[in-house]
TORMIBA-798898 format. One record per atom (N, C-alpha, C): x, y, z; atom name; residue in three letters; residue number from 1. Coordinates in steps of 0.001 Angstrom, whole numbers, plus 500000, padded with zeros to 6 digits. Atoms other than C-alpha are relative to their C-alpha. Example, Ala and Ser with C-alpha at 12.3 -4.5 7.8 and 13.67 -1.06 7.14 Angstrom:
ATOM; X; Y; Z; atom; res; n
ATOM; 500890; 498810; 500000; N; ALA; 1;
ATOM; 512300; 495500; 507800; CA; ALA; 1;
ATOM; 500900; 501200; 500000; C; ALA; 1;
ATOM; 499180; 498810; 499940; N; SER; 2;
ATOM; 513670; 498940; 507140; CA; SER; 2;
ATOM; 499230; 501090; 500730; C; SER; 2;
***
This chain:
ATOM; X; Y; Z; atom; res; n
ATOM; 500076; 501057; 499010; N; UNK; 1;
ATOM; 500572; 497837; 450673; CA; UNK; 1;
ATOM; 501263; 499176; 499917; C; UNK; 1;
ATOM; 498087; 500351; 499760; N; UNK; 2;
ATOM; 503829; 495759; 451833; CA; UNK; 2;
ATOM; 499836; 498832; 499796; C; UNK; 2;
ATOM; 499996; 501977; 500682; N; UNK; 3;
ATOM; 504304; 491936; 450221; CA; UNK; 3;
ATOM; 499938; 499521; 501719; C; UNK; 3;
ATOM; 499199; 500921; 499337; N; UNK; 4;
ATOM; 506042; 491136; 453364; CA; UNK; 4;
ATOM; 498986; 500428; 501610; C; UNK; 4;
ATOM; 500663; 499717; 498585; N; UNK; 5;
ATOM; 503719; 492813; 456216; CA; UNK; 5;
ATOM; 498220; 500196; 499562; C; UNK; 5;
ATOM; 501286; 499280; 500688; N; UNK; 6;
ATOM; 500645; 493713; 453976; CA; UNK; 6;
ATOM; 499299; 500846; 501207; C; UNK; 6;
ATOM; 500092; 498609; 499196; N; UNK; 7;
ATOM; 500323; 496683; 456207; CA; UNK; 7;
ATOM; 500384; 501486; 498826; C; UNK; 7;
ATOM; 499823; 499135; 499997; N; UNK; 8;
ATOM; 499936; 499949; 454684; CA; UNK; 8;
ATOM; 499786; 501190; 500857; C; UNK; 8;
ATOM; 499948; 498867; 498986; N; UNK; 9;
ATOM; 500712; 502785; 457123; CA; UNK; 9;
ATOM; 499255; 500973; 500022; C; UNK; 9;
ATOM; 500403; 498658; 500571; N; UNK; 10;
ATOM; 499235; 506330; 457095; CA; UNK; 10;
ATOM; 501083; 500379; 499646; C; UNK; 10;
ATOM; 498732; 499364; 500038; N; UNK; 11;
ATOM; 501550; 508731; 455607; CA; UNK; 11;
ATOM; 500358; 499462; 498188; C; UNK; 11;
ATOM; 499154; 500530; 501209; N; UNK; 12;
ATOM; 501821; 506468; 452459; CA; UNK; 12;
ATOM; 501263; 499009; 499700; C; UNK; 12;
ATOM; 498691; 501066; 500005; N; UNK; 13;
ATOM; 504856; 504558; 453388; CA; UNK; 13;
ATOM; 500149; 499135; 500652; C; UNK; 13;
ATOM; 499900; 500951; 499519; N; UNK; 14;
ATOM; 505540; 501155; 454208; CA; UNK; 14;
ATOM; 500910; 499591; 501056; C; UNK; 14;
ATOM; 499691; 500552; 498582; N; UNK; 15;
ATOM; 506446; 499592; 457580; CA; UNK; 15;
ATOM; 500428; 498673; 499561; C; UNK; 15;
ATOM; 499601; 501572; 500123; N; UNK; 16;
ATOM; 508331; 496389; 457356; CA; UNK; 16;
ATOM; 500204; 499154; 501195; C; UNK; 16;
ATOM; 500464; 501067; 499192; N; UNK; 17;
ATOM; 507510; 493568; 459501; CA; UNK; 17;
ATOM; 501458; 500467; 501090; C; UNK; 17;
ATOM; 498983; 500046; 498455; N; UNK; 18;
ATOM; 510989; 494148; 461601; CA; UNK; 18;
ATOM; 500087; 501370; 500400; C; UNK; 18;
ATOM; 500190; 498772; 499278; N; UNK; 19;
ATOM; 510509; 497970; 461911; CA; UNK; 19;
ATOM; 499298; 499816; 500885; C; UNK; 19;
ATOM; 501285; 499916; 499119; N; UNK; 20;
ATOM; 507188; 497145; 463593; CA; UNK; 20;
ATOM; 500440; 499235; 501088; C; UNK; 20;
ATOM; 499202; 500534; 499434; N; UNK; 21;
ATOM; 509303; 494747; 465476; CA; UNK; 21;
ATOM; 500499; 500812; 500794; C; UNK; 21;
ATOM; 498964; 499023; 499420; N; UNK; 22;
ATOM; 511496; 497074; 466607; CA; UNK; 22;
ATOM; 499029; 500714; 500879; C; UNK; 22;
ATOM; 500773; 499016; 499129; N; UNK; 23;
ATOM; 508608; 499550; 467539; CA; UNK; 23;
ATOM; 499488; 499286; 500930; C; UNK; 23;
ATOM; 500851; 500687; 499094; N; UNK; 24;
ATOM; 506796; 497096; 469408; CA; UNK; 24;
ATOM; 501216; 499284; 500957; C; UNK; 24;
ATOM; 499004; 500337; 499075; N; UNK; 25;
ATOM; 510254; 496031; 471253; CA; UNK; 25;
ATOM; 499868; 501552; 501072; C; UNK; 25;
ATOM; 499694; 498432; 499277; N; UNK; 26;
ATOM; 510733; 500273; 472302; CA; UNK; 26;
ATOM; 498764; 499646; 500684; C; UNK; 26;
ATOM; 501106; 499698; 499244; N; UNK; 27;
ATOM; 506947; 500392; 473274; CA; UNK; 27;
ATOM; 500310; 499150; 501705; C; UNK; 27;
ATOM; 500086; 501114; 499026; N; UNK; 28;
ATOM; 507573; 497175; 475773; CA; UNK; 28;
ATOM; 500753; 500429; 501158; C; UNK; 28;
ATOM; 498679; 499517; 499303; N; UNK; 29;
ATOM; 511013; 498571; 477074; CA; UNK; 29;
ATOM; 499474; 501291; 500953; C; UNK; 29;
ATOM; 500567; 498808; 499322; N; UNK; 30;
ATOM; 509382; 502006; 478008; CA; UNK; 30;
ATOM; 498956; 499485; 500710; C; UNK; 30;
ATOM; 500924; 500518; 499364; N; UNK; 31;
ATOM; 506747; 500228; 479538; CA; UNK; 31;
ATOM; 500241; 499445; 501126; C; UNK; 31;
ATOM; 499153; 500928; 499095; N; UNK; 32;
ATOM; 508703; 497993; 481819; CA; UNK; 32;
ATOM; 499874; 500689; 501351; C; UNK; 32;
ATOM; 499505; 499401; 497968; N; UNK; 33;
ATOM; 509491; 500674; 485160; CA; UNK; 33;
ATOM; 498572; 499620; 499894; C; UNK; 33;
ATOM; 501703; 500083; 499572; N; UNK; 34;
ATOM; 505394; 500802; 484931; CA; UNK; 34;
ATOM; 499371; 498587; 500480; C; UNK; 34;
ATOM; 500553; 501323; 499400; N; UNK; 35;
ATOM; 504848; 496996; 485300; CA; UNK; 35;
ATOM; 500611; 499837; 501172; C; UNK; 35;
ATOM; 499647; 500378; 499230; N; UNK; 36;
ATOM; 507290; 496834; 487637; CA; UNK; 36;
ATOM; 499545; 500924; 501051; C; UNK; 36;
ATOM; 501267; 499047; 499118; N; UNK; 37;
ATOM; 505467; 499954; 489714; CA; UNK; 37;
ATOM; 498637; 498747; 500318; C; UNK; 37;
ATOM; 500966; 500743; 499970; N; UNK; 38;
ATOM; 502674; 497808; 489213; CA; UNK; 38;
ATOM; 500104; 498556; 501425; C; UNK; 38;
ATOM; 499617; 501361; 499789; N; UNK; 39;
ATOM; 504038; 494530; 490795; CA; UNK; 39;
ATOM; 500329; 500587; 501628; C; UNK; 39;
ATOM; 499706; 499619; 498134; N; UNK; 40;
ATOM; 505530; 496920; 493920; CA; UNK; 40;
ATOM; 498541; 500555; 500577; C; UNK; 40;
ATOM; 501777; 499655; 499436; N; UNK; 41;
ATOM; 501382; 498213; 494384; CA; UNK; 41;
ATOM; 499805; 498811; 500185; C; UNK; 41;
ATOM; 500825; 501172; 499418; N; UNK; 42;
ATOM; 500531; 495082; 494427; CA; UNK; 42;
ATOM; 500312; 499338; 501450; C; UNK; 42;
ATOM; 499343; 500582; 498947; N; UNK; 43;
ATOM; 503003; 493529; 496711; CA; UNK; 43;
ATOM; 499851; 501167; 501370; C; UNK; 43;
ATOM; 500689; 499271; 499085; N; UNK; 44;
ATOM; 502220; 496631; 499076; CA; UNK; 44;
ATOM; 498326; 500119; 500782; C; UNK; 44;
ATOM; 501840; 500914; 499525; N; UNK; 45;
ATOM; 498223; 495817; 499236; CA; UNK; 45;
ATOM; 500081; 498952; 500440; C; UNK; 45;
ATOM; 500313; 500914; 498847; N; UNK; 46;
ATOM; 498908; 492871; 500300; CA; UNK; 46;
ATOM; 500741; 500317; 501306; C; UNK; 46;
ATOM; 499841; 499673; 498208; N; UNK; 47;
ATOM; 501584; 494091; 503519; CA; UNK; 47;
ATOM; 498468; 500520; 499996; C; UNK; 47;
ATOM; 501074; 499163; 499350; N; UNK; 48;
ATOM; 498481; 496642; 503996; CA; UNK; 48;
ATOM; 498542; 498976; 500464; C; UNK; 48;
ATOM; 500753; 501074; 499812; N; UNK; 49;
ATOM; 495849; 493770; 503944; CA; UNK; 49;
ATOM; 501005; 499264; 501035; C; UNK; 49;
ATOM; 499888; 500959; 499254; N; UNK; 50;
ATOM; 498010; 491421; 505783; CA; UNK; 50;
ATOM; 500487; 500894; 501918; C; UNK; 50;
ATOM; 499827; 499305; 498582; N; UNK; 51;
ATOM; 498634; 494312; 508729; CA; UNK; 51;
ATOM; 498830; 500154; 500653; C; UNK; 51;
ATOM; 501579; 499957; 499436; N; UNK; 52;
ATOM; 494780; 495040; 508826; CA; UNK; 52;
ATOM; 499330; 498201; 500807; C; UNK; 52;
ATOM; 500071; 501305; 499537; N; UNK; 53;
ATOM; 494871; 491237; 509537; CA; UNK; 53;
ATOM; 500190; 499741; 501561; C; UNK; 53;
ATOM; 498795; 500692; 498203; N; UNK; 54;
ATOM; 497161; 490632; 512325; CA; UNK; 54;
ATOM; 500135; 501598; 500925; C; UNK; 54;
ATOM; 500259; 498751; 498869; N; UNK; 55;
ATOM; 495988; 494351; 514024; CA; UNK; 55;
ATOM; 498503; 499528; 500333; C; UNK; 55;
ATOM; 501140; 501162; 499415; N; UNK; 56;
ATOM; 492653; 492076; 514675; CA; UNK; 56;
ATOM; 500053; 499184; 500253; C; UNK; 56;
ATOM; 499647; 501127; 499156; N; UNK; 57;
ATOM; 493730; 489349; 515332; CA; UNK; 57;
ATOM; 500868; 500011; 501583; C; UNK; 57;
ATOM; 498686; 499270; 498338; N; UNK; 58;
ATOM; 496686; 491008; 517677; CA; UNK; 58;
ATOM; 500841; 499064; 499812; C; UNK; 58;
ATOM; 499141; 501133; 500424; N; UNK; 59;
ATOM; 498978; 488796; 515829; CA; UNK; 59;
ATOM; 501193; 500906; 500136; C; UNK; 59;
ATOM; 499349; 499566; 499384; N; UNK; 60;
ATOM; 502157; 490034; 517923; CA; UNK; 60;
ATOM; 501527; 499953; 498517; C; UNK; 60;
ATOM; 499000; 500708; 500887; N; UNK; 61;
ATOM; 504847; 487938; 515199; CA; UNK; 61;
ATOM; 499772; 500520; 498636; C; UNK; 61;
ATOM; 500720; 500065; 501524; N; UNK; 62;
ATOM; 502715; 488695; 511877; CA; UNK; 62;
ATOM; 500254; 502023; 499968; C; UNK; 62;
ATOM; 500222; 498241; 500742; N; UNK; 63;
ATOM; 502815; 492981; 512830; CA; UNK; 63;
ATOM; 501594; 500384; 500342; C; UNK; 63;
ATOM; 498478; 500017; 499870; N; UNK; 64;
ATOM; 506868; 492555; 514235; CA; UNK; 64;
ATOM; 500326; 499812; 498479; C; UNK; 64;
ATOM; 499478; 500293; 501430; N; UNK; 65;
ATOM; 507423; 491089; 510595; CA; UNK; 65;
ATOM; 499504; 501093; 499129; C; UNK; 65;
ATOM; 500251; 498609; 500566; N; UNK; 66;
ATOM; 505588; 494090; 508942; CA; UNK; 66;
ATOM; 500493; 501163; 500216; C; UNK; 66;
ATOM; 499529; 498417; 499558; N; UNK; 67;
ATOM; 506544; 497039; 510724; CA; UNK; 67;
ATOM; 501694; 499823; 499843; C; UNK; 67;
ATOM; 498416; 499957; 499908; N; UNK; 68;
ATOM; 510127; 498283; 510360; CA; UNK; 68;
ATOM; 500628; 500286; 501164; C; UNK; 68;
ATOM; 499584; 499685; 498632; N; UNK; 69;
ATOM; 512420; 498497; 513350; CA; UNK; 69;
ATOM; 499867; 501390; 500435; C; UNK; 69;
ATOM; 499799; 498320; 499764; N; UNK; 70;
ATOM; 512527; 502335; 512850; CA; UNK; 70;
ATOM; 498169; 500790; 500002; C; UNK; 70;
ATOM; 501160; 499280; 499716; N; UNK; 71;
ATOM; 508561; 502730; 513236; CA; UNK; 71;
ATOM; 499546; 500776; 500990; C; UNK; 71;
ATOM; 500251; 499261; 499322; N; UNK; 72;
ATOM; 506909; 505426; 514033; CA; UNK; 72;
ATOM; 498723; 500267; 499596; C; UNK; 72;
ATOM; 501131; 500486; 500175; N; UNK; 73;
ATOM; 503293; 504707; 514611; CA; UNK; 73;
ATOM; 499323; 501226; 500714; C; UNK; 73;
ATOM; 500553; 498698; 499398; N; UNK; 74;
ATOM; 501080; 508333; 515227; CA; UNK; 74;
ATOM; 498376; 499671; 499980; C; UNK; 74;
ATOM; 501546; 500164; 499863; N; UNK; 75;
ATOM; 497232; 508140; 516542; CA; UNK; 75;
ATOM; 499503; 501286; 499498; C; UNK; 75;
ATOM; 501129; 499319; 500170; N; UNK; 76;
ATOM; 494652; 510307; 515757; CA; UNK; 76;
ATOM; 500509; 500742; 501393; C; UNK; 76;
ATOM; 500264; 499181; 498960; N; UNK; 77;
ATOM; 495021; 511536; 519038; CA; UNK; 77;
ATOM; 501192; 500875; 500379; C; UNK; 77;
ATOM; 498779; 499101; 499347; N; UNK; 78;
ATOM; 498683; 512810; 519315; CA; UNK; 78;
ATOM; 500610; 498765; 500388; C; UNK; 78;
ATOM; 499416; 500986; 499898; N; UNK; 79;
ATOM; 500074; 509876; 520453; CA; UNK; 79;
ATOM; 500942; 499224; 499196; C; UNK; 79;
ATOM; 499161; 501056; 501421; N; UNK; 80;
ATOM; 503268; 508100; 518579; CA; UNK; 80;
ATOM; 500703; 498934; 500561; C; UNK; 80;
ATOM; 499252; 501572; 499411; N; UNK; 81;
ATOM; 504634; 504863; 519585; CA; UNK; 81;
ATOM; 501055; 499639; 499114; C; UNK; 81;
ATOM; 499465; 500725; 501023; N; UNK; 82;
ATOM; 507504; 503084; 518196; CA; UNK; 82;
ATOM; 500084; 498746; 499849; C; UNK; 82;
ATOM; 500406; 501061; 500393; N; UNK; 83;
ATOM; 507268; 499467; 516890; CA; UNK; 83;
ATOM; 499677; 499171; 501275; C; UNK; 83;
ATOM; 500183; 501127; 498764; N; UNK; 84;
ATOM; 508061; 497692; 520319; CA; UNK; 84;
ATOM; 498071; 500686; 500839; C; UNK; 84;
ATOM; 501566; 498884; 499611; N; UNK; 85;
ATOM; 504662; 500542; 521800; CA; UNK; 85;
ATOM; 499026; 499520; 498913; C; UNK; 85;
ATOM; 500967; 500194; 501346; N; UNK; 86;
ATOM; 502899; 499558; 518579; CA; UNK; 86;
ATOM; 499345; 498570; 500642; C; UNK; 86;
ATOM; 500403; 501587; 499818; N; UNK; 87;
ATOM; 502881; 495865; 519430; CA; UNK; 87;
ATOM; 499323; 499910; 501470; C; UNK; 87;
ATOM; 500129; 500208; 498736; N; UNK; 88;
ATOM; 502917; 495997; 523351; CA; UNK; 88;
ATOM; 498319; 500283; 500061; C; UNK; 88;
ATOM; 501682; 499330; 499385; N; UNK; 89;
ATOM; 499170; 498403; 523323; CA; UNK; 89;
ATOM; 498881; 499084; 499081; C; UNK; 89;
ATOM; 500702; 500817; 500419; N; UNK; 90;
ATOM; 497797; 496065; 520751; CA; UNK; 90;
ATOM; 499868; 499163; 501161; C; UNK; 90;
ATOM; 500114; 501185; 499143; N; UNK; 91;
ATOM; 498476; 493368; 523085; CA; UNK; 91;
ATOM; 498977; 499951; 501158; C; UNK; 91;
ATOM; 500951; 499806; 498594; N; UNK; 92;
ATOM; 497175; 494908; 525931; CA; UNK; 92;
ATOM; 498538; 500169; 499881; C; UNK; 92;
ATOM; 501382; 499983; 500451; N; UNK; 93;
ATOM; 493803; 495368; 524161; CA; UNK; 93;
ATOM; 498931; 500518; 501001; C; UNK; 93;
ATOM; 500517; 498898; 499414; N; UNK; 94;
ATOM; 492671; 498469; 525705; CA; UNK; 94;
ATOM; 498723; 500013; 499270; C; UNK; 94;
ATOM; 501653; 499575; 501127; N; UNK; 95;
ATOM; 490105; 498965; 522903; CA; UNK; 95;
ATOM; 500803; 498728; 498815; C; UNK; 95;
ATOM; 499829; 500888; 501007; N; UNK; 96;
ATOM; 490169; 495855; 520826; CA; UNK; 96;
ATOM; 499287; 500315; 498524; C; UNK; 96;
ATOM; 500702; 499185; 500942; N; UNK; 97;
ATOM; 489495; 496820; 517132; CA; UNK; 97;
ATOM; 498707; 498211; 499586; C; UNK; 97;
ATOM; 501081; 500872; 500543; N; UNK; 98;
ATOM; 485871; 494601; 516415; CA; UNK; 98;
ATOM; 499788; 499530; 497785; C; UNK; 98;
ATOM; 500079; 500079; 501801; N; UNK; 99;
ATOM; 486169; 495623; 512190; CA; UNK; 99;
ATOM; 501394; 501155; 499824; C; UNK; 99;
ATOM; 499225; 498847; 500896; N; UNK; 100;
ATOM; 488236; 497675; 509980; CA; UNK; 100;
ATOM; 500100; 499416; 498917; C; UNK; 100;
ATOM; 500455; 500019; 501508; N; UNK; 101;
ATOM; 487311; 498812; 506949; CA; UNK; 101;
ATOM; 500995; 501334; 499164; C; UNK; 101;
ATOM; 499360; 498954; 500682; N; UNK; 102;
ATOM; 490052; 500490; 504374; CA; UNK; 102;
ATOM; 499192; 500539; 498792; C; UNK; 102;
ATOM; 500440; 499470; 501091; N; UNK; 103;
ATOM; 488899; 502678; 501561; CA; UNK; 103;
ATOM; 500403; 501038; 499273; C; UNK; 103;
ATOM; 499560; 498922; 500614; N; UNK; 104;
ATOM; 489716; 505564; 499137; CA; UNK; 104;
ATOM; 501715; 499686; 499565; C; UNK; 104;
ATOM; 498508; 500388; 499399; N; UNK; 105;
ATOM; 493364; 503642; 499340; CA; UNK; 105;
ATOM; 500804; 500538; 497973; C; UNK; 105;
ATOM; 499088; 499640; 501675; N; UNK; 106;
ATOM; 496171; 505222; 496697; CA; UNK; 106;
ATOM; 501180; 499904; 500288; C; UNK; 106;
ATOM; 498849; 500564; 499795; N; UNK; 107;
ATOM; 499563; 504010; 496608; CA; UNK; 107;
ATOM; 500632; 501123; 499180; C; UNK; 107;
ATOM; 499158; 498831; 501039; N; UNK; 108;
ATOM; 502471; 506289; 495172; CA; UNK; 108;
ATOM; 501283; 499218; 500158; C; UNK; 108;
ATOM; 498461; 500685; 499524; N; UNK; 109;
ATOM; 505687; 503885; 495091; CA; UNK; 109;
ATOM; 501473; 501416; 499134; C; UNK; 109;
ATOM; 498983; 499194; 500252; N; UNK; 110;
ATOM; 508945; 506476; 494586; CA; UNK; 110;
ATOM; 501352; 498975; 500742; C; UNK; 110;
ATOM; 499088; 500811; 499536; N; UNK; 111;
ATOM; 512000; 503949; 494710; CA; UNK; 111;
ATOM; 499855; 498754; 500344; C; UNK; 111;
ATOM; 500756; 501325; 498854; N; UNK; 112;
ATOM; 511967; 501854; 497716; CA; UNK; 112;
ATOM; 499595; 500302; 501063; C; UNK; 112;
ATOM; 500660; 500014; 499334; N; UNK; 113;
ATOM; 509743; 503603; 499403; CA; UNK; 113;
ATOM; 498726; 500517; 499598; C; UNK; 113;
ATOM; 501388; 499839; 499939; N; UNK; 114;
ATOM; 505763; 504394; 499250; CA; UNK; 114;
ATOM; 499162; 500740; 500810; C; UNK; 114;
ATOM; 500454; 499093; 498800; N; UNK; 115;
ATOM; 503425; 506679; 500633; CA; UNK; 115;
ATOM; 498541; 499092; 499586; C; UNK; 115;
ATOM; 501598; 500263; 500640; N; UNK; 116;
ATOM; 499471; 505329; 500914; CA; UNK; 116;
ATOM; 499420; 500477; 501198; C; UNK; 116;
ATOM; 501277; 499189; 499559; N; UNK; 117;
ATOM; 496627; 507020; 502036; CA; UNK; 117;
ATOM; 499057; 499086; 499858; C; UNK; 117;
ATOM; 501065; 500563; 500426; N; UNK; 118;
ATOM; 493379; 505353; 502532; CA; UNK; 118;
ATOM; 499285; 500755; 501338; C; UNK; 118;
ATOM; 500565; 499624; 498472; N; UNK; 119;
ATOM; 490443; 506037; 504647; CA; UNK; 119;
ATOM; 499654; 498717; 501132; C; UNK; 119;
ATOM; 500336; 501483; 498676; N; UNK; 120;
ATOM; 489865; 503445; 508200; CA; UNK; 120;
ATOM; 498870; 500383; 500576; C; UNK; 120;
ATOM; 501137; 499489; 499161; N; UNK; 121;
ATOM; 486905; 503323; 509410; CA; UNK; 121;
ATOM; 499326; 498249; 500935; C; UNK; 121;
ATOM; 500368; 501319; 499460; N; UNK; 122;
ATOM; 485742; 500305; 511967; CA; UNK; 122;
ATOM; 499468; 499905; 501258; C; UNK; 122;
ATOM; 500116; 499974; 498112; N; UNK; 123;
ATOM; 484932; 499865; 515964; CA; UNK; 123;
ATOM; 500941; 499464; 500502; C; UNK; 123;
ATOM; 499256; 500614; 499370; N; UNK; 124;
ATOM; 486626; 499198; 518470; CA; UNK; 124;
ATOM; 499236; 499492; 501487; C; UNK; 124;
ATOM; 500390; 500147; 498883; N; UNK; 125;
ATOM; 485612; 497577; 521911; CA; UNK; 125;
ATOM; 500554; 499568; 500927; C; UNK; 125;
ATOM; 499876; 500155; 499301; N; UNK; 126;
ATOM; 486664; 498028; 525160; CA; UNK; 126;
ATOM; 499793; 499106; 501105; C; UNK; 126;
ATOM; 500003; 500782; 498646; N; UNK; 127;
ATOM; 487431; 496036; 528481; CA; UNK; 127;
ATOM; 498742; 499596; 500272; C; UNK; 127;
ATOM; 501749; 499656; 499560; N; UNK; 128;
ATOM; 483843; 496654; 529236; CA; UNK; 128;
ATOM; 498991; 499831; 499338; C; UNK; 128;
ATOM; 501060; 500559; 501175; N; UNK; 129;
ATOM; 482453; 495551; 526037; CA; UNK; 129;
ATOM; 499170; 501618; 499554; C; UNK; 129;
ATOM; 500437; 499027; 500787; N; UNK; 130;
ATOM; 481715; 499406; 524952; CA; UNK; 130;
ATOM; 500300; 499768; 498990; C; UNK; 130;
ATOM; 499731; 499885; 501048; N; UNK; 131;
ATOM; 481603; 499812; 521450; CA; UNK; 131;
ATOM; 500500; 501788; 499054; C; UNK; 131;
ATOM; 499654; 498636; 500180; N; UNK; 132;
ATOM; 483342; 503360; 519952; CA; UNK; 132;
ATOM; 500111; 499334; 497981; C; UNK; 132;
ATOM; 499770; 499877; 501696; N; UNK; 133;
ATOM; 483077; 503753; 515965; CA; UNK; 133;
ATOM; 501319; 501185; 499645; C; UNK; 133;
ATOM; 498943; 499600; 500298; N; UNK; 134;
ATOM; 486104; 504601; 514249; CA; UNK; 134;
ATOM; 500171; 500827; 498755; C; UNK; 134;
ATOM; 499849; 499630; 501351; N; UNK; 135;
ATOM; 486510; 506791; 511370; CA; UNK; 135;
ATOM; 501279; 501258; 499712; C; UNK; 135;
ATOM; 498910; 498569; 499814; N; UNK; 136;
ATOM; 489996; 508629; 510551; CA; UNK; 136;
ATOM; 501001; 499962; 498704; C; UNK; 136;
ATOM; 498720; 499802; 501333; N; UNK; 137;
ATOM; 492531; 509433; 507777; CA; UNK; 137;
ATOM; 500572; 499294; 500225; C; UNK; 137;
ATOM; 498414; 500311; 499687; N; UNK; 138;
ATOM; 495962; 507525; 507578; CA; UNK; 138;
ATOM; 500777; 500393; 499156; C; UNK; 138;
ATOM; 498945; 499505; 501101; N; UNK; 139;
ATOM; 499001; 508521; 505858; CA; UNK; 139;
ATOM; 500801; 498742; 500587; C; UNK; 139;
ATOM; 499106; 500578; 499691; N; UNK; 140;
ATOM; 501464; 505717; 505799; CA; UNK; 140;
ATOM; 501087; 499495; 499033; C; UNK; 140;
ATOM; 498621; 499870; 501122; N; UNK; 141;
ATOM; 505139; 505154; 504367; CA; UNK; 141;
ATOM; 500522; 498542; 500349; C; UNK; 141;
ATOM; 499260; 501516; 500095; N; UNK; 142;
ATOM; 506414; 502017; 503446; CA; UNK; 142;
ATOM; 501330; 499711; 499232; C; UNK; 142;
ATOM; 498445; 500380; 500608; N; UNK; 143;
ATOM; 510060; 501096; 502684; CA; UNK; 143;
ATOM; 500416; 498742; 499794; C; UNK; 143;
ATOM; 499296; 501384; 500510; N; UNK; 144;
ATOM; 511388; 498241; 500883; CA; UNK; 144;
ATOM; 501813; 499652; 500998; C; UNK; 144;
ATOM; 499031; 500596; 499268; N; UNK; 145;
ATOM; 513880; 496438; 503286; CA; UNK; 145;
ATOM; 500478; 498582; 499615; C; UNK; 145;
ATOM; 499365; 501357; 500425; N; UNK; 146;
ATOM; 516003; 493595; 502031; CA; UNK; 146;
ATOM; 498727; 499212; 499386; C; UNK; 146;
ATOM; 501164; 500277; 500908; N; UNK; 147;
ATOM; 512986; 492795; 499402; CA; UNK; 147;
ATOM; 498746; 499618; 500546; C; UNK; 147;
ATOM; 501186; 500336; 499437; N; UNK; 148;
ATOM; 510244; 493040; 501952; CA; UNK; 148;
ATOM; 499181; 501739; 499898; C; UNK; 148;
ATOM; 499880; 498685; 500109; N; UNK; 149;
ATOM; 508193; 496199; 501855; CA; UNK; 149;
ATOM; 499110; 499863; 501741; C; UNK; 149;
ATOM; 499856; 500051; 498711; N; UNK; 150;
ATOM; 507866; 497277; 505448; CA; UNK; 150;
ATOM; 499308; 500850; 500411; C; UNK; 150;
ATOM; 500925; 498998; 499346; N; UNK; 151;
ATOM; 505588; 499716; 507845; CA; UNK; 151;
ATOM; 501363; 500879; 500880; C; UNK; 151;
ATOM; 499113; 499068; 499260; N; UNK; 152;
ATOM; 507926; 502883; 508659; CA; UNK; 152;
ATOM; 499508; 501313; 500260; C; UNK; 152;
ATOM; 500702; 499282; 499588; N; UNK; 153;
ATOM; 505877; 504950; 509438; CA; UNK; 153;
ATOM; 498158; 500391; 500017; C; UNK; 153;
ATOM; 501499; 499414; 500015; N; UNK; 154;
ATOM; 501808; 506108; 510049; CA; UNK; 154;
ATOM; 499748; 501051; 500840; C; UNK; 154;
ATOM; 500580; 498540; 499410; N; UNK; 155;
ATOM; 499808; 509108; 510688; CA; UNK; 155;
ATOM; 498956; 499825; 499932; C; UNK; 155;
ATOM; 500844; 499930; 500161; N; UNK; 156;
ATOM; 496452; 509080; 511720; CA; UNK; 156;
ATOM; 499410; 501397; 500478; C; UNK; 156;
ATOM; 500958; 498430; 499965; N; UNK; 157;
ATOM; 494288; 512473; 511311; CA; UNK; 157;
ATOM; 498608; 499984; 500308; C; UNK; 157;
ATOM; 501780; 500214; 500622; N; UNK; 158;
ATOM; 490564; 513114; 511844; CA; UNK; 158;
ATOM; 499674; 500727; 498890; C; UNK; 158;
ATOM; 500259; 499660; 501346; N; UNK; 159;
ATOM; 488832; 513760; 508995; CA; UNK; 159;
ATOM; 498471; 500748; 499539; C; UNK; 159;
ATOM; 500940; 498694; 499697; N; UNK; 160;
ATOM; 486347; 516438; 508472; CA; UNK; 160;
ATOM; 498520; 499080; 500091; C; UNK; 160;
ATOM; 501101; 500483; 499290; N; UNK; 161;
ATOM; 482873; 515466; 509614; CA; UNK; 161;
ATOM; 498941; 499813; 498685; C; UNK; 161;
ATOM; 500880; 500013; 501309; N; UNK; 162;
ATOM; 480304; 514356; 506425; CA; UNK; 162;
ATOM; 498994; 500193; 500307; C; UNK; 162;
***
C-alpha cells in the first residue's frame, strides 16, 4: 500500500498520487470530442424543437432563421421546395399542421454537419376544417453555419404500414 496515495493497485505495484493524476488528466482529454458531440446534440434538439415550433405556429422569421439558404425541403409526396417554397406553402396554409409529434429521433453529428432521423406523426387541417392524420419518416441534415446549426436539407418517406 502507498504512504502517499494509500492505494494499492492490482498487479502489486504502486500508483502514485500524480500518476493517477496524469491518468485521470488522459481519460478527460480523450473524452473531450465526446462532450463536445454531446453539446452539438443538444444544441441540434433544440433547432429541431424550435422548427416543430414555428412550422405550427407558421412563424415565417423563426423557420427563415432555421433553414439554410441552400434548403432543400422533400415531401412525402415527391415534392421539393427550396427555403423561399418552404416558407411561402406554410404561409399559405393549405393544410395547417393541428399537432406534431417527433419520435424514434437519433442524431449522428460528423463535423459541421448532422444527419437526424426521427419519426412525425400529427394532423393536419384543411381550408375546410378536414382533418388528415399524418404519419411519415424524415431524414434531415443539418449544417453548422457561422455557429448556428441550420436546416439544409429534409426528406420525407412513408413508412411501412404497422
Amino acid at each position: 500500500e502507498s504512504e502517499a496515495t494509500g492505494i494499492q493497485p492490482r498487479g502489486g505495484t504502486t500508483m502514485t498520487l500524480h500518476r493517477r493524476a496524469l491518468a485521470v488528466l488522459a481519460l478527460a482529454a480523450a473524452a473531450a470530442p465526446a462532450f463536445a458531440q454531446s453539446a452539438d446534440e443538444a444544441a441540434i434538439a433544440r433547432q429541431i424543437e424550435a422548427l416543430t415550433r414555428a412550422m405550427m405556429a407558421v412563424d415565417s422569421a423563426q423557420l427563415a432563421a432555421l433553414a439554410s439558404d441552400a434548403l432543400s425541403y422533400g415531401h412525402s409526396a415527391g415534392r421539393i421546395e427550396n427555403k423561399a417554397q418552404f416558407i411561402a406553402n406554410l404561409e399559405a396554409r393549405n393544410a395547417a399542421f393541428r399537432s406534431i409529434n417527433l419520435s424514434d429521433q437519433t442524431i449522428q453529428v460528423s463535423g459541421n454537419e448532422a444527419i437526424v432521423r426521427h419519426t412525425f406523426t400529427g394532423e393536419t387541417v384543411n381550408r375546410q376544417g378536414a382533418v388528415s392524420p399524418v404519419r411519415i419518416g424524415i431524414l434531415q441534415v443539418w449544417r453548422k453555419e457561422g455557429g448556428t446549426w441550420r436546416l439544409l436539407a429534409r426528406q420525407a418517406f412513408t413508412l411501412p404500414r404497422t
